[in-house]
N, C-alpha and C positions, 0 to 999 in steps of 0.2 A: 695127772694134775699138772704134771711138770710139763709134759707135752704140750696141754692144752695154752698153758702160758706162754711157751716159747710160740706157737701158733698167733698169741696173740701180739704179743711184742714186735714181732714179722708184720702184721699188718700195721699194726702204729707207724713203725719204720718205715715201710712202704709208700703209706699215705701221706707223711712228712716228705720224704725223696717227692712225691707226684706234684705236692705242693709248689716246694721248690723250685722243680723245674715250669710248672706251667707257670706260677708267675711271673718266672722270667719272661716268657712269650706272651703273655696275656697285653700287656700293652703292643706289642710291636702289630700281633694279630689283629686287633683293635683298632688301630691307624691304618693299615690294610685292605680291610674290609670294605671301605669305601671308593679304593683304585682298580676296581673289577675292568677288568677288561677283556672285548671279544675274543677270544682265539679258537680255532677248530681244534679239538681234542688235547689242549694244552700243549701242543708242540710251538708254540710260536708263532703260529702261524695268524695274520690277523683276517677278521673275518666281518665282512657285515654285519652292519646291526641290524637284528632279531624286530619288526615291526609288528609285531601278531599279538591278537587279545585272546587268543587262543588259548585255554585251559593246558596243559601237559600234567602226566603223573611222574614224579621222582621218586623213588625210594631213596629214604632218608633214614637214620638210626630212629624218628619217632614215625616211622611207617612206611605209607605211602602216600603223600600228597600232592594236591592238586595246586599248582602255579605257572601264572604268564611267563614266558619266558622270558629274561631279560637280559641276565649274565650269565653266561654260561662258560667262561674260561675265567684264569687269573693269570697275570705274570709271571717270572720265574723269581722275580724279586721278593715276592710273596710269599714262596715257600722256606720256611726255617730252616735249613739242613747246612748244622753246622757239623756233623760228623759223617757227609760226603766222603771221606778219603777214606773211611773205617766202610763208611755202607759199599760203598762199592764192589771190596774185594768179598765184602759176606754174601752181596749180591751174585756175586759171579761165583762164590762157591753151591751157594742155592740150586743157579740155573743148572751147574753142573747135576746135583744131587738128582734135583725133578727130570732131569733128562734122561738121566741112564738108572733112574730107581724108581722113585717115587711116579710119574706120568705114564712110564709104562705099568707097572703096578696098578694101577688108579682103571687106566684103560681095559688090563683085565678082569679088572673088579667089575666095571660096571656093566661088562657083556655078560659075565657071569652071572650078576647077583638081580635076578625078581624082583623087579619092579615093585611087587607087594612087599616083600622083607627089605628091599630099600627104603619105603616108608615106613616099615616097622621099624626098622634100627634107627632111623632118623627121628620117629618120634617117643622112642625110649630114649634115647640120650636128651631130647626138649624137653622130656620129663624130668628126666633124670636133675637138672637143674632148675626145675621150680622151686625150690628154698632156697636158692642163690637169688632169683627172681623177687620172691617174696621179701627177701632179706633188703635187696637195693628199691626197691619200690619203700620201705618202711626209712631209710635213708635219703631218701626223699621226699619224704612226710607225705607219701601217698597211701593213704591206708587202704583205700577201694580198689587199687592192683593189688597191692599187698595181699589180701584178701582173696581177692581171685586165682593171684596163684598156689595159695594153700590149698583152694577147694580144689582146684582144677590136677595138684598133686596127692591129693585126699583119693580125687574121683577114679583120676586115671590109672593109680597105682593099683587101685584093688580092681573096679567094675572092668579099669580100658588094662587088666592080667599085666601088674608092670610098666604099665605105660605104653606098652607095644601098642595101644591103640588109643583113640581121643575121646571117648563118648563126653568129658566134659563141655568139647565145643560139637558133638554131634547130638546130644540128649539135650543139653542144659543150657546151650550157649554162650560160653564162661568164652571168650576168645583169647589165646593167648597174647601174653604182651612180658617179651622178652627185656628184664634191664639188667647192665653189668654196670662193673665197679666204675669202668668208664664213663658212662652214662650219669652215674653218681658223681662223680667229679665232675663232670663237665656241670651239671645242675647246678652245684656251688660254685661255678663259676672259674673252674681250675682251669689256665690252661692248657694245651695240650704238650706244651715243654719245648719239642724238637722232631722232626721226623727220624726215624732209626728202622735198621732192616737186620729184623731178627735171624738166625739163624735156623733153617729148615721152615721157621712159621712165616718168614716175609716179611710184606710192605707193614710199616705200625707207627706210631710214636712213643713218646717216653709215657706218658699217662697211658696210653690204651697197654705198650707195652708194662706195664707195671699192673694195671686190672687183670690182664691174660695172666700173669704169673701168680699174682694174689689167690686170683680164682682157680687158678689149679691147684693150688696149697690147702686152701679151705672147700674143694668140691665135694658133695656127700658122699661121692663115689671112698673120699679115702677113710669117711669115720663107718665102712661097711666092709672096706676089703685092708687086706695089709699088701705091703710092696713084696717083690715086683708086680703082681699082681694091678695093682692100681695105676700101676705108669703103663703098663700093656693095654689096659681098659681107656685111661684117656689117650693113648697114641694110638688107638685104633676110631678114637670119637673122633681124633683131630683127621684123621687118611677120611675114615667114612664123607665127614664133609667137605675135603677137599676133591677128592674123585672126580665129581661131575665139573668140575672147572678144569681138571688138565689140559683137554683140549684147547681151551679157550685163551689158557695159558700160553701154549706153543703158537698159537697162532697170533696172537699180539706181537709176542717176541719177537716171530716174524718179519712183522711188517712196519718195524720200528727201526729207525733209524740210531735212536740210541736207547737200547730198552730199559736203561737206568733211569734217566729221565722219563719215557712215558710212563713206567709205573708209578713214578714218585710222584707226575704230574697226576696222572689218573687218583691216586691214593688222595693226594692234597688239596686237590679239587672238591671231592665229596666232603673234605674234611672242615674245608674252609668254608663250602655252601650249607653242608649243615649246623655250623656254629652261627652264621648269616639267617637262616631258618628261624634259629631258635630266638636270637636275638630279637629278629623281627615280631615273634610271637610274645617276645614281651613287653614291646613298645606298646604294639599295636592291641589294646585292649576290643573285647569282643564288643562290637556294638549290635544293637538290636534293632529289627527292622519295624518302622513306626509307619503306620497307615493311614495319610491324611485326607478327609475327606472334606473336599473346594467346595465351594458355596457358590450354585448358579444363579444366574436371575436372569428368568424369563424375560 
């Protein structure tokens, strides 16, 4: 019981710090939003303006969606990062890490490990957090995810043995729709505080970073197993899905001039066009398409 309380005081706490700090940014992001400017991969560079009616897919935290393209860089004045002089040297202790541990590791993970049991272990751990799912869809007054992800963790745990496998979206059609605590703050409007570079987990902010910790503290994985045991479980959730990015990793780092900045641009980009996203989706109410039929006269 006593456990169960300190768990829950932790997230209060939590949620108060997320507050905090996003509203500190929340206006300044807000005034921002509207000084978008061209640049090629966020390095500064400026670049033509985009003249195409041309549809593009984005992947964004609510999918993947279809939009013109219009802005597709922002300034460096845009990005919050006011604890640069801390991120840096975490940064550079990071690179160290994934270079001589973590990348190579990663690298022989993914020659070794089957293709099949790479999507099995990928979509047991997807399972494995469907009531964290359920839990932030009902925090956002969405009851019809809500829902679906109890079923879809109802179905898959027992029919898809564990989760190892999806007959929810392959029997029944239930599609998954992943939300975290982030997602939930951002709905309320929280926002995202400051950019920060966590140590061994990377690019993040204060709100996302504060969801990733939340959620490790309250994942189902710990009211199943007791420690060590459960930190060995989510530190091999977190390697499994970092794996297939090593490469992609090194090779950015690469060819970056200053790989501080392209990540943080890279990271702040998606961050700030999905808050633009979302925004826009709630100006812009849906309208309906009406069919009028003119009136000729012979």
């Amino acid at each position: 019981m006593d456990y169960s309380r300190g768990k829950f005081s932790s997230l209060v706490l939590l949620v108060i710090l997320s507050c905090l700090a996003g509203c500190a940014s929340k206006n300044a992001l807000e005034q921002n939003q509207g000084q978008g400017q061209l640049f090629q991969s966020g390095l500064g560079q400026p670049q033509a303006s985009i003249e195409s009616n041309d549809l593009v897919e984005v992947e964004t935290s609510n999918g993947v969606v279809a939009i013109t393209p219009t802005v597709v860089g922002y300034t460096d004045s845009q990005f919050d990062d006011p604890f640069e002089s801390i991120n840096r040297p975490v940064f550079a202790v990071n690179h160290v890490v994934y270079t001589w541990v973590l990348n190579p590791l990663a690298k022989g993970y993914t020659t070794v490990m089957p293709d099949p049991v790479e999507a099995a272990v990928s979509q047991f751990f997807s399972n494995l957090r469907e009531p964290l799912n359920a839990v932030n869809h009902l925090l956002q007054a969405n009851g019809s995810d809500m829902g679906s992800s109890l079923g879809r963790f109802l179905i898959n745990s027992t029919i898809g043995i564990f989760g190892l496998f999806d007959p929810a979206q392959a029997w029944f059609e239930i599609e998954p729709k992943k939300a975290t605590l982030n997602d939930t703050l951002s709905s309320w409007d929280l926002g995202y505080g400051a950019y920060v570079v966590l140590p061994i987990l990377g690019q993040s902010d204060v709100r996302n970073g504060l969801s990733t910790l939340t959620e490790s503290a309250f994942a189902p994985v710990t009211f199943v197993s007791e420690p060590p045991q459960t930190q060995y479980i989510q530190a091999y959730d977190g390697f499994h899905e970092f794996a297939p990015r090593a490469t992609s990793y090194e090779t950015l780092y690469q060819e970056s001039d200053d790989p501080y900045v392209f990540f943080r641009n890279m990271y702040m980009q998606t961050l700030l066009r999905d808050k633009e996203y979302q925004d826009k989706q709630k100006q812009e109410p849906e309208t309906k398409a009406v069919t009028v039929e003119a009136n000729t006269h012979d």
